[in-house]
Backbone and ligand atoms as CSV (ligand in chain L), in Angstrom:
chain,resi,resn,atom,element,x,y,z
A,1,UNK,N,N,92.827,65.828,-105.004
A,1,UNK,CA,C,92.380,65.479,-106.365
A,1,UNK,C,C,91.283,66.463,-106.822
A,2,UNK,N,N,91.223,66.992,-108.118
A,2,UNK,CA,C,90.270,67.624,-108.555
A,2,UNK,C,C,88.946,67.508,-108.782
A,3,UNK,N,N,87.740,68.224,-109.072
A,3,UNK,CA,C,86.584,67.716,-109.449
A,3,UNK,C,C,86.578,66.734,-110.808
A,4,UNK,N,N,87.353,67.343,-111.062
A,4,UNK,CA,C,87.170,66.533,-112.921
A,4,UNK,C,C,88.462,65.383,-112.412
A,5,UNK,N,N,89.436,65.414,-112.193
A,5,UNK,CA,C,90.037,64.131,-111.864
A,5,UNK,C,C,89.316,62.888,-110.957
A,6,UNK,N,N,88.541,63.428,-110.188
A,6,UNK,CA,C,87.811,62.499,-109.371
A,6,UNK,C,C,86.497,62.045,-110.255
A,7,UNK,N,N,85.797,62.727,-111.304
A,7,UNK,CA,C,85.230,62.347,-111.948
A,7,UNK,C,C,85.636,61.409,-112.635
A,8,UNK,N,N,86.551,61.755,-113.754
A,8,UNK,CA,C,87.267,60.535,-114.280
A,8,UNK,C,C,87.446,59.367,-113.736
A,9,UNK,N,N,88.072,59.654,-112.447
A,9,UNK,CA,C,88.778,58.011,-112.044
A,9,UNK,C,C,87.001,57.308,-111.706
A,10,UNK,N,N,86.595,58.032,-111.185
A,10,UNK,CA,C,85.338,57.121,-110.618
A,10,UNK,C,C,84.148,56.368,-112.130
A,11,UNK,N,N,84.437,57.583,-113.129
A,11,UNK,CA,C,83.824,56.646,-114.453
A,11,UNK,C,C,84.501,55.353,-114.660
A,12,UNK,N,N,86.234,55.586,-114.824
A,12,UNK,CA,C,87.128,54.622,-114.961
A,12,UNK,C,C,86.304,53.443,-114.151
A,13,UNK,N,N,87.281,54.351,-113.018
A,13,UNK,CA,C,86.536,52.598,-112.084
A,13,UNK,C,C,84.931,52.086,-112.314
A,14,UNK,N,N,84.052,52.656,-112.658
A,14,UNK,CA,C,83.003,52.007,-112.575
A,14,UNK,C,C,83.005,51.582,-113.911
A,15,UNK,N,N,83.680,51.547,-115.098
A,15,UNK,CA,C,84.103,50.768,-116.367
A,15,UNK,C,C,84.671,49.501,-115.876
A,16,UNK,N,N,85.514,49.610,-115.044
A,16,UNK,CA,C,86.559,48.297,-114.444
A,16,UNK,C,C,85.161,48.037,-113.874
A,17,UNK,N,N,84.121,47.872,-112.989
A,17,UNK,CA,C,83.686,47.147,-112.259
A,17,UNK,C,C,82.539,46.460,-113.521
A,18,UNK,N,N,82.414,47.107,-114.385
A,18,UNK,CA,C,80.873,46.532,-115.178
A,18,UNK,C,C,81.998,45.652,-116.395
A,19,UNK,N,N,83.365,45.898,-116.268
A,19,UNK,CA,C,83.749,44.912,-117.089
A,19,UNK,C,C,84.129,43.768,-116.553
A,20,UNK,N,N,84.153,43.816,-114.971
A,20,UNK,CA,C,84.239,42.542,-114.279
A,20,UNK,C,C,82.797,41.747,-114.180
A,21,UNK,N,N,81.869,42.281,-114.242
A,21,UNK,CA,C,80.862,41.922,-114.349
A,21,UNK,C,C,80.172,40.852,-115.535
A,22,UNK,N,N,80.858,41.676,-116.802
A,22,UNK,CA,C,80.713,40.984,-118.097
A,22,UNK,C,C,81.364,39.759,-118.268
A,23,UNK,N,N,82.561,39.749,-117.395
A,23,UNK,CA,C,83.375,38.540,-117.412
A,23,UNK,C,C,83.175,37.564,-116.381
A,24,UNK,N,N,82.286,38.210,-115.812
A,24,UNK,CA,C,81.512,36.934,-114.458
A,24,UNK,C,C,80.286,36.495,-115.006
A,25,UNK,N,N,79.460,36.809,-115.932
A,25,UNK,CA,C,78.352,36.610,-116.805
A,25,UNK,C,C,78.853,35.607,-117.761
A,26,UNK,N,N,80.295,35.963,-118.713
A,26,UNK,CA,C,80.855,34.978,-119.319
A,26,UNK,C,C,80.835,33.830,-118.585
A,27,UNK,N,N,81.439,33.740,-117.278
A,27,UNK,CA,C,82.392,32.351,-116.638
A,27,UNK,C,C,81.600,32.081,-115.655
A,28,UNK,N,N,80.060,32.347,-115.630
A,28,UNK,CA,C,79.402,31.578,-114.815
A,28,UNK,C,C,77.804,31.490,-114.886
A,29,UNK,N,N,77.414,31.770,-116.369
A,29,UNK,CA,C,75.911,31.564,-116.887
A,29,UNK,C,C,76.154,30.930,-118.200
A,30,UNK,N,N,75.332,29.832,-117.709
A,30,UNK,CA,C,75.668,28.872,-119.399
A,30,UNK,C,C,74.757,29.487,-120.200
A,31,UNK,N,N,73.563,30.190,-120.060
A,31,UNK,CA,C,72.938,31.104,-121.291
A,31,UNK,C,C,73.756,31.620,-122.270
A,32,UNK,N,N,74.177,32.560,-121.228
A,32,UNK,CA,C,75.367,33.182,-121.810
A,32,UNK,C,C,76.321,33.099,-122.794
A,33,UNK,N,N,76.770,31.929,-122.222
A,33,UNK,CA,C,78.285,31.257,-122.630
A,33,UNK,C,C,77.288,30.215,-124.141
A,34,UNK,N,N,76.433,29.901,-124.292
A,34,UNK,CA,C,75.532,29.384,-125.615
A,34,UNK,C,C,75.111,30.578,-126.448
A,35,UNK,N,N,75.090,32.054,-125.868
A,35,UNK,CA,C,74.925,32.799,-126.925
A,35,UNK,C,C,75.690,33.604,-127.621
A,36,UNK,N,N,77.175,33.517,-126.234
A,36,UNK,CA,C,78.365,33.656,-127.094
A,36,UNK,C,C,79.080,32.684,-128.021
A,37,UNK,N,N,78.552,31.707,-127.670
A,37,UNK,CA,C,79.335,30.368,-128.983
A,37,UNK,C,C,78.487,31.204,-129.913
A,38,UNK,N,N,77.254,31.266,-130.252
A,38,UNK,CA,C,76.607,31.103,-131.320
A,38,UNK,C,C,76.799,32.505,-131.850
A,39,UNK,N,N,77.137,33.626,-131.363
A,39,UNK,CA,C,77.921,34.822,-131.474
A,39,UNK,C,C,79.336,34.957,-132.675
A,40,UNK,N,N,79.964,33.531,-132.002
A,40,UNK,CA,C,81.172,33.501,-132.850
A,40,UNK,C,C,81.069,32.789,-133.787
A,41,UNK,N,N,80.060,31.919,-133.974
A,41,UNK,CA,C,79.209,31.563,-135.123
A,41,UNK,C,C,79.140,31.708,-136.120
A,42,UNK,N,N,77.671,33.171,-135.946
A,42,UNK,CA,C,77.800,33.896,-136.924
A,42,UNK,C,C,78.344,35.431,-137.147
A,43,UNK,N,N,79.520,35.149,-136.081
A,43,UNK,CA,C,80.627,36.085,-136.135
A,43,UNK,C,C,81.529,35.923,-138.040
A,44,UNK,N,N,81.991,34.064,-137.819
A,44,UNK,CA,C,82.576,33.614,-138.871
A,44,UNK,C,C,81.734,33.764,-140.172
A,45,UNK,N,N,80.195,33.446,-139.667
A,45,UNK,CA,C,79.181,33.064,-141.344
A,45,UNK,C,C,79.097,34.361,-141.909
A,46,UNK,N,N,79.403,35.852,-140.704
A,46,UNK,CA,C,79.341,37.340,-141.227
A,46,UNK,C,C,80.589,37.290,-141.908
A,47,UNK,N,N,81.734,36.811,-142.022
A,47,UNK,CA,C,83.125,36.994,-142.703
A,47,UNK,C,C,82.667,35.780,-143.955
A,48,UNK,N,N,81.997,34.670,-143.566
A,48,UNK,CA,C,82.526,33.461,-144.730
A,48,UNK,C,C,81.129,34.345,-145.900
A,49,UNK,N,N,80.150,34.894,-145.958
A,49,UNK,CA,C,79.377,35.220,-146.909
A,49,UNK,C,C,79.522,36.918,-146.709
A,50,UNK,N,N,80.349,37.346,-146.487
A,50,UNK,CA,C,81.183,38.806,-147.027
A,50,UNK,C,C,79.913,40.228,-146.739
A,51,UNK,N,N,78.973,39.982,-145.586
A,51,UNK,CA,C,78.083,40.413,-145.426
A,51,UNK,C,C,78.202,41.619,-145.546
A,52,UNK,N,N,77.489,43.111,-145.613
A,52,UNK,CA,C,77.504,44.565,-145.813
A,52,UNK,C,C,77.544,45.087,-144.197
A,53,UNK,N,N,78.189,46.483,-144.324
A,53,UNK,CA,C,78.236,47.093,-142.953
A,53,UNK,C,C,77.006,47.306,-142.292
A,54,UNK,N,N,76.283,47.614,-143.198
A,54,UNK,CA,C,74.793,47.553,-142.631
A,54,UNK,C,C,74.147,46.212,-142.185
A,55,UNK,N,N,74.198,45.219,-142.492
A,55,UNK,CA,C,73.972,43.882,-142.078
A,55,UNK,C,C,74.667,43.957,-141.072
A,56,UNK,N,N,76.492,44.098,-140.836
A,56,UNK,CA,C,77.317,43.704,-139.272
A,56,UNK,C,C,76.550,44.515,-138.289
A,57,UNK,N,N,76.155,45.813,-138.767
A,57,UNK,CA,C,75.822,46.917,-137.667
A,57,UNK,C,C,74.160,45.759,-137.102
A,58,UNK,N,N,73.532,45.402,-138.009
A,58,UNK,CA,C,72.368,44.764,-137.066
A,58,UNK,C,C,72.744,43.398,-136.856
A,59,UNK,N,N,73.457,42.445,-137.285
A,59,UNK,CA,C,74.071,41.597,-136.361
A,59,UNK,C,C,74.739,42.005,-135.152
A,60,UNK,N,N,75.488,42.856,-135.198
A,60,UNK,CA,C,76.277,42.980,-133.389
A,60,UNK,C,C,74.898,43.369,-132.935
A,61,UNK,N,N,74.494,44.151,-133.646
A,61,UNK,CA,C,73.198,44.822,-132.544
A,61,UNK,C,C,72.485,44.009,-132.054
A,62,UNK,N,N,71.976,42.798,-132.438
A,62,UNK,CA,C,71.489,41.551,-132.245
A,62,UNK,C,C,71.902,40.809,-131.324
A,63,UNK,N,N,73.524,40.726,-131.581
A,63,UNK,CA,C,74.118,40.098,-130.522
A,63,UNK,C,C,74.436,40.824,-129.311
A,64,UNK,N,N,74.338,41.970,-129.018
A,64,UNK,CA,C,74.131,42.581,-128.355
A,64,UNK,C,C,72.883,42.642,-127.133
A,65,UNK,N,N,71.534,42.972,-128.375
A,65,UNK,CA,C,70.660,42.711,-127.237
A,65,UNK,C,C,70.219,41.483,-126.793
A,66,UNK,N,N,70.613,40.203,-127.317
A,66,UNK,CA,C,70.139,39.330,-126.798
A,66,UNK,C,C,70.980,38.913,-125.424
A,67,UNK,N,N,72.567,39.531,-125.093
A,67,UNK,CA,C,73.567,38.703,-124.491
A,67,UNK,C,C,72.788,39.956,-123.230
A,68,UNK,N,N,73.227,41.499,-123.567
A,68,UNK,CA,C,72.385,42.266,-122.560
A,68,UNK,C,C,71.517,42.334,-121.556
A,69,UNK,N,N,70.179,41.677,-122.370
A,69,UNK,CA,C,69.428,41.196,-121.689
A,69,UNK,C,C,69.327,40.209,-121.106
A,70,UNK,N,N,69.919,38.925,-121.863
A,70,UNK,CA,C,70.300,37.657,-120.873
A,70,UNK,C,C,70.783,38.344,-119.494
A,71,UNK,N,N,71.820,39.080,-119.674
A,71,UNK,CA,C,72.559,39.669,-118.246
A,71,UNK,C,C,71.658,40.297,-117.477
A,72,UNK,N,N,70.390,41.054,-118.085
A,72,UNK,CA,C,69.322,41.534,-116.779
A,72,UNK,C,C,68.950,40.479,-116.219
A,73,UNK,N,N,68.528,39.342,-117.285
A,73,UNK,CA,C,67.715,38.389,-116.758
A,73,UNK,C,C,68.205,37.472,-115.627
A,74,UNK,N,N,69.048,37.280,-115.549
A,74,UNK,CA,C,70.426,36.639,-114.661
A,74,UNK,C,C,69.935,37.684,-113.129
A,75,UNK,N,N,70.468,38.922,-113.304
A,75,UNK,CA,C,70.512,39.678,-112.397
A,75,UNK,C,C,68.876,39.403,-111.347
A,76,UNK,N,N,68.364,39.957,-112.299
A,76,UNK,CA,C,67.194,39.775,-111.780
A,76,UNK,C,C,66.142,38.268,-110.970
A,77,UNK,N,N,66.967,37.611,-111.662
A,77,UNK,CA,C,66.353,35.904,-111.372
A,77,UNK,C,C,67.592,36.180,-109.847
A,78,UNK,N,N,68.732,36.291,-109.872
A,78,UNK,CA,C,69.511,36.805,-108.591
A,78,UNK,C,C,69.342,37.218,-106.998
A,79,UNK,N,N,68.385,38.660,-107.775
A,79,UNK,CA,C,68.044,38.988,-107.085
A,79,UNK,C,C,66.339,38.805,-106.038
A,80,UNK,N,N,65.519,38.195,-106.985
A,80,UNK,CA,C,64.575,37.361,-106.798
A,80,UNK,C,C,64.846,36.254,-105.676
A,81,UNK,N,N,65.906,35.281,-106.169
A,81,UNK,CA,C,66.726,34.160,-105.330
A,81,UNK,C,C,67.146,34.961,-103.890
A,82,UNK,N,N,67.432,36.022,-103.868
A,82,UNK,CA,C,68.350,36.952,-102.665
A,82,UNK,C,C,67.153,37.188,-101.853
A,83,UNK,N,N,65.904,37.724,-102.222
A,83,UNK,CA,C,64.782,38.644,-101.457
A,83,UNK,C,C,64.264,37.615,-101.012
A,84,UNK,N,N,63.607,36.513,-102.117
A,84,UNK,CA,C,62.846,35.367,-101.186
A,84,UNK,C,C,63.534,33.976,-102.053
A,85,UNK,N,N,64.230,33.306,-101.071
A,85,UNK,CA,C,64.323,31.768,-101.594
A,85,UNK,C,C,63.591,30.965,-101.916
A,86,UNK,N,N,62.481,30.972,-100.950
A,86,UNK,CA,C,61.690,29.934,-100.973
A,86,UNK,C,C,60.816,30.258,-102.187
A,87,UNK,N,N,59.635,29.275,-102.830
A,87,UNK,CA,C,58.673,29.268,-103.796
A,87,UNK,C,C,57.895,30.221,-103.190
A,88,UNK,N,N,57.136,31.154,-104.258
A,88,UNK,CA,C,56.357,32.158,-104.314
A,88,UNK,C,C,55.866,32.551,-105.885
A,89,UNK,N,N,54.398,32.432,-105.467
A,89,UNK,CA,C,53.728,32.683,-106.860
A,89,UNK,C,C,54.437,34.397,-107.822
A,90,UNK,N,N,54.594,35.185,-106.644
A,90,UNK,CA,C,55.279,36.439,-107.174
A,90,UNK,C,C,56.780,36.402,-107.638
A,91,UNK,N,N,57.356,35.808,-107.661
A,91,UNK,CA,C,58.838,35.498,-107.533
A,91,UNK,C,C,58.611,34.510,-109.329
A,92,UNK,N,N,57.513,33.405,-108.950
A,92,UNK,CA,C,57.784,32.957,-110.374
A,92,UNK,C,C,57.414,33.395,-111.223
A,93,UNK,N,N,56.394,34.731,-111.302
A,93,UNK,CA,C,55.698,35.612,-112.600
A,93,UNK,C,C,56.863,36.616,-112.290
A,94,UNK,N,N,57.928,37.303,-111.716
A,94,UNK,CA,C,58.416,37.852,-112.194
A,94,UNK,C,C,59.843,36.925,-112.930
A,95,UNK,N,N,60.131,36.081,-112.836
A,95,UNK,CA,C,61.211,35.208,-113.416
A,95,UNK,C,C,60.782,35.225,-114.974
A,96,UNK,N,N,59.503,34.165,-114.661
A,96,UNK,CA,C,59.009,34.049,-116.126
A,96,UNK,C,C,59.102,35.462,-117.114
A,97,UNK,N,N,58.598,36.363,-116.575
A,97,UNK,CA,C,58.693,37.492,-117.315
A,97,UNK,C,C,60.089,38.013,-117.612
A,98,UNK,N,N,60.846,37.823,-117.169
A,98,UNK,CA,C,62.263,38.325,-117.091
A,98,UNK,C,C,62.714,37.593,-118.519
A,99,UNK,N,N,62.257,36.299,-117.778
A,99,UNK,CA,C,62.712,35.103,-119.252
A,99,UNK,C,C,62.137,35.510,-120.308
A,100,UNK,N,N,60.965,36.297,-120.158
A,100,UNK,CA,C,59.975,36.311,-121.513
A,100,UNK,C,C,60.937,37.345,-122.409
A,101,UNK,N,N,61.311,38.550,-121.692
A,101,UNK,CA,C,62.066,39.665,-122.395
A,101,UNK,C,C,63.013,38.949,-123.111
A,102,UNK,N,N,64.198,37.644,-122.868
A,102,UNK,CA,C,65.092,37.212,-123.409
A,102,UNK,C,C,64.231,36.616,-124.385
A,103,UNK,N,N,63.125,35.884,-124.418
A,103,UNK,CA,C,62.806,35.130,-125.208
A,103,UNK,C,C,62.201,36.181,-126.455
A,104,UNK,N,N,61.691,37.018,-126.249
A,104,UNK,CA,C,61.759,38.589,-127.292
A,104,UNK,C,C,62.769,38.743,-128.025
A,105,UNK,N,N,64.046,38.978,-127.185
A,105,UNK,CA,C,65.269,39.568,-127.885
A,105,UNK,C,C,65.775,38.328,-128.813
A,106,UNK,N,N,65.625,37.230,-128.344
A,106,UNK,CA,C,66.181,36.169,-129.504
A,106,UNK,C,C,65.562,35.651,-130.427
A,107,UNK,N,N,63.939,36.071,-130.352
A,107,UNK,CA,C,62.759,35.865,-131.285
A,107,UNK,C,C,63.708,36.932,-132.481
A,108,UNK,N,N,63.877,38.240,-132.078
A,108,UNK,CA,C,64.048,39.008,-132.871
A,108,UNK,C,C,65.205,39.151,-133.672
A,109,UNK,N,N,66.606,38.488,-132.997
A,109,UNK,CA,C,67.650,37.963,-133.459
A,109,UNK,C,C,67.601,37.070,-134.513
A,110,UNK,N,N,66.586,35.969,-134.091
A,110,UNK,CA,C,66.415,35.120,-135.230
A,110,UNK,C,C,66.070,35.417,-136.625
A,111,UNK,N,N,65.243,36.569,-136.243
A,111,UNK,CA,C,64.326,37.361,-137.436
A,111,UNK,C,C,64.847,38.039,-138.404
A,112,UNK,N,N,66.230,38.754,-137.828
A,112,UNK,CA,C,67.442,39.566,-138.141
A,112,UNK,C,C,68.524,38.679,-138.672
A,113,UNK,N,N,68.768,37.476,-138.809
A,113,UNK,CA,C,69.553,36.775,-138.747
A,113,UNK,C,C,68.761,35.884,-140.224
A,114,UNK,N,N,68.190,35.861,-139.899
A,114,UNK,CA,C,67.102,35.675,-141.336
A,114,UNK,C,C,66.942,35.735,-142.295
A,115,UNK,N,N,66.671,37.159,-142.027
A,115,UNK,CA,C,66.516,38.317,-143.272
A,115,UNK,C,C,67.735,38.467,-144.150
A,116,UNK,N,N,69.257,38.186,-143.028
A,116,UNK,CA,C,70.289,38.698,-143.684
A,116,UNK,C,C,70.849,37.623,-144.222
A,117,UNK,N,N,70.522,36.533,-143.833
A,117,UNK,CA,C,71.591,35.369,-144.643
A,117,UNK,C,C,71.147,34.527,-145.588
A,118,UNK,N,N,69.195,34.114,-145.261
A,118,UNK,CA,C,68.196,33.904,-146.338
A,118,UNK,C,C,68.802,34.311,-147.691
A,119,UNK,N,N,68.698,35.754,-148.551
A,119,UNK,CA,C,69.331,35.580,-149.513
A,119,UNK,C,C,71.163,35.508,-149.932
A,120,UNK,N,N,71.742,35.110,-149.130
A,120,UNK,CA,C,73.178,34.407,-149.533
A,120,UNK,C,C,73.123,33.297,-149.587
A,121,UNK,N,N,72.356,32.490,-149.007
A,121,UNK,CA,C,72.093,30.391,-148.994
A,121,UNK,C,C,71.120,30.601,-149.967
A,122,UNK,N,N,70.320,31.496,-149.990
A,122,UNK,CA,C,69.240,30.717,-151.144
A,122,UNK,C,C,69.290,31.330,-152.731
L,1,ATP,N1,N,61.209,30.870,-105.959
L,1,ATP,C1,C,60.386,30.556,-106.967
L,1,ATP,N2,N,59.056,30.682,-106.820
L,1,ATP,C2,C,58.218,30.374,-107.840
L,1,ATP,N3,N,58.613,29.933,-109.048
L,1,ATP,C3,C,59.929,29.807,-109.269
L,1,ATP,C4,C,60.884,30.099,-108.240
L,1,ATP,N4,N,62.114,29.858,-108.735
L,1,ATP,C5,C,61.931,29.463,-109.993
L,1,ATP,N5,N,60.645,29.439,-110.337
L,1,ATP,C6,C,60.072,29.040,-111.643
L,1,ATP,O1,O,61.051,28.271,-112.327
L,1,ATP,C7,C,61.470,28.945,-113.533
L,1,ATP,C8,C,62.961,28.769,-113.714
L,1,ATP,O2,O,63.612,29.448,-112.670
L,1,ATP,P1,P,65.175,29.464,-112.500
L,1,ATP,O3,O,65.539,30.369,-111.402
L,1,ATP,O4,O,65.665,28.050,-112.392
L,1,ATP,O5,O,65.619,30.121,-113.840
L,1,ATP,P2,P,66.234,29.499,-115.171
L,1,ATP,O6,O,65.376,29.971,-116.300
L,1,ATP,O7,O,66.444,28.036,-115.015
L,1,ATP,O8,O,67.552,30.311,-115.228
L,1,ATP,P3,P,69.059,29.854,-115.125
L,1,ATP,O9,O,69.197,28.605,-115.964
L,1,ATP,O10,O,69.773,31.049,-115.692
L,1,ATP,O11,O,69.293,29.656,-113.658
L,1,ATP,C9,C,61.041,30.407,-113.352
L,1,ATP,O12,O,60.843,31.053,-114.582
L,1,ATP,C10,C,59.766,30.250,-112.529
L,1,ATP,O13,O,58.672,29.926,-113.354
C-alpha cells in the first residue's frame, strides 16, 4: 500500500471510529440524548419561523458546541471514574469544572437562541 493510500485509509478509519463514538454518546448519555431532543426542537422552530442563513449558521453552531462539549465532559468525568473511583477532593473540582464548561456552552446557546427568535414571537 502506498504512503498516500495508507494515509487515507487510516483518516477514513479514524472517521469510522469518532463516528462510532458519536453514536455511543447518542445511545448512552442522557445529557446528550436531552440536548439532542431539544436540537430537533429548534431544528423545527428554525423551519416553522423561516429563520435567515445567518441565524441557522449560529444555531447549528450552538448546537454544536453545546452537544461537543457535553461529549468532553462525559469523557472526562470517564476518565476521572477510570484513574480514581473512589471520592477525592481532586476528582470532584475537576468534574465540577468540566460541568462548568457545559454549563458555559448552554448559557451561551440560550443567549443565541434568544436573540434569534425574541423578535419572531414578539
Ligand atoms: N469521585 C468523586 N470524588 C469527588 N467528588 C465527586 C466524585 N464523583 C462525583 N463527584 C461530585 O459529584 C458531581 C457529579 O458527578 P457525576 O460523575 O455523577 O457526574 P454527573 O454530572 O452526574 O454526570 P452524568 O449524569 O453525565 O453521569 C461532580 O461534579 C462532583 O462534584
Amino acid at each position: 500500500m502506498s504512503k498516500i493510500t495508507k494515509f487515507i485509509v487510516g483518516r477514513l478509519k479514524g472517521c469510522g471510529y469518532a463516528f462510532t463514538g458519536a453514536m455511543l454518546l447518542l445511545k448512552t448519555e442522557p445529557s446528550i440524548q436531552v440536548q439532542a431532543g431539544i436540537a430537533v426542537v429548534m431544528t423545527f422552530l428554525g423551519f416553522y419561523f423561516n429563520i435567515t442563513s445567518t441565524e441557522w449558521m449560529l444555531q447549528i453552531f450552538a448546537i454544536g458546541l453545546v452537544m461537543s462539549i457535553e461529549g468532553l465532559n462525559t469523557t472526562i468525568e470517564a476518565v476521572a471514574d477510570f484513574i480514581h473511583p473512589d471520592f477525592h477532593n481532586k476528582i470532584g473540582f475537576i468534574k465540577d469544572v468540566a460541568a462548568g464548561a457545559v454549563f458555559i456552552a448552554a448559557v451561551t446557546a440560550v443567549i443565541i437562541g434568544l436573540i434569534i427568535y425574541i423578535p419572531y414571537i414578539f
